[in-house]
Residue, then its C-alpha position, 0 to 999 in steps of 0.5 A: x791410254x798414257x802408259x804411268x811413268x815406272x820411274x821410282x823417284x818420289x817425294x820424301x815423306x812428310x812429318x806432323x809438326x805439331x808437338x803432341x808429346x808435350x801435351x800428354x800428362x802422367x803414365x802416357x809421358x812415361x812410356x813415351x820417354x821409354x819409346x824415344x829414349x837413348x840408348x833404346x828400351x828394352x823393358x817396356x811393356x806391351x800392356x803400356x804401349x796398348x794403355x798409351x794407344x788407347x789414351x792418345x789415338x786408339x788400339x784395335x784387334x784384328x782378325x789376324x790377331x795383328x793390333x793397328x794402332x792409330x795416333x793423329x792421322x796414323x795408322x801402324x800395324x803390330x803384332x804382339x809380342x810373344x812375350x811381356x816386353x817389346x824388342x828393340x825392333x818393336x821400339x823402333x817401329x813405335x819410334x818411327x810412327x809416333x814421330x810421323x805422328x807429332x808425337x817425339x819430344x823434338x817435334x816443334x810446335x807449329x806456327x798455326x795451331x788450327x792448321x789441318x792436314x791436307x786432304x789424301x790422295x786416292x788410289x781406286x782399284x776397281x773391276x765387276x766385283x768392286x772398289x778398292x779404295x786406298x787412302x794416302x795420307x802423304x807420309x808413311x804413304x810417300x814411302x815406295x814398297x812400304x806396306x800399302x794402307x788399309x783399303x775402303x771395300x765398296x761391293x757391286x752388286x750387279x748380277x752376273x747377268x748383267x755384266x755381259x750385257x750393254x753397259x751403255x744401258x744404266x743399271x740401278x746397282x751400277x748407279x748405287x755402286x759408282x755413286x758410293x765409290x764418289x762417296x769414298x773419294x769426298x775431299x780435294x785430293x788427287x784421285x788415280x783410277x785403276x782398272x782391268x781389261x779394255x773396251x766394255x770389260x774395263x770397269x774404271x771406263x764406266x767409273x769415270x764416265x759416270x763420274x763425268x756426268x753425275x759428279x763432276x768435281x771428283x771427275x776433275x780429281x782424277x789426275x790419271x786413269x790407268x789399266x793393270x794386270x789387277x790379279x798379278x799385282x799385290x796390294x803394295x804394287x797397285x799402290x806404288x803404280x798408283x803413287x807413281x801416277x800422281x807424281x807424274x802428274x805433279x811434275x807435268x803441272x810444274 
């Protein structure tokens, strides 16, 4: 198999164009003013942040006791702050996502209003126990070394049993499982595919070929099908190996 390209030239992240802080009213402009104005803010509130989140997008605790935050098609993770007020640094992260986001006040409109994102990329991270399903949605994800997306779990339920067993023969949980990860990876964009081992231990073989025969137009996605070390590489290291891959497939396709 083609070893990825380790060079770390990638593109430069895109924005949302579309001007989303003009379209906000009362209390949600307030605290956006407090967030993109200069000199920096340093009295705004946790409580206006989390009002604001819940009226553009959404606020979710997580069991970490991190809060992500979601605006258009972004996501962003935050601690809260010990205290009332965010610090500066809070701000600026908010700064940064909520322009990524079409929500500064200096985003210009766009031209076509209907006009939708393009569809992410996948990076599927896959061995016996499962899927891990990693959707790059071409900003903050363009970024190398930047913290990797929340991935998709899909489990296999295959019984221990059967993982030493001929994997020529077709199990109905290898069907459930692959038939989910094609479920997981639905839209147009490309698919990188990642996996352990070689030969019958290499679970990404199985994939693909499943992929090959029952769903042909995900298998045309795949633009690369790579083998990693999965236990030494962190989440952020499979994602830029991942990342990687698809511009090296974009530069051959030029």
């Amino acid at each position: 198999m083609t070893a990825p390209r380790t060079d770390d030239t990638l593109d430069a992240p895109t924005l949302d164009t579309r001007n989303r802080h003009a379209q906000s009213t009362g209390a949600e402009q307030r605290t956006l003013a407090a967030i993109f104005r200069h000199p920096l803010a340093h009295n705004l509130a946790w409580r206006e942040v989390a009002s604001l989140f819940a009226a553009i997008g959404s606020i979710d605790e997580r069991h970490s006791g991190e809060f992500l935050l979601t605006a258009g098609d972004q996501t962003h993770v935050m601690k809260k702050p010990h205290h009332k007020d965010l610090t500066g640094d809070d701000v600026m992260e908010l700064r940064h996502f909520l322009a990524r986001a079409g929500w500064s006040p200096e985003a210009k409109p766009s031209l076509d209003a209907d006009a939708t994102a393009p569809d992410p990329a996948f990076v599927v991270v896959i061995d016996h126990a499962g899927a891990r399903i990693y959707a790059l949605d071409r900003s903050i994800d363009a970024v190398q070394g930047a913290p990797p997306p929340e991935p998709k779990h899909v489990t296999h339920h295959v019984e221990a049993k059967h993982q030493d067993a001929d994997r020529d023969e077709t199990y109905p949980e290898d069907t459930h499982f692959f038939d989910a990860v094609a479920e997981a990876v639905k839209g147009d964009g490309e698919i990188v595919v990642i996996g352990h081992g070689a030969g019958q231990s290499n679970e990404a073989d199985h994939l693909t070929a499943y992929l090959d025969r029952h769903h042909k137009p995900v298998a045309a996605r795949i633009a690369r099908q790579l083998t990693a070390d999965l236990p030494r590489l962190s989440p952020a290291e499979l994602v830029d190996l991942g990342r990687r891959a698809i511009g090296s497939a974009h530069d051959r396709a030029e």
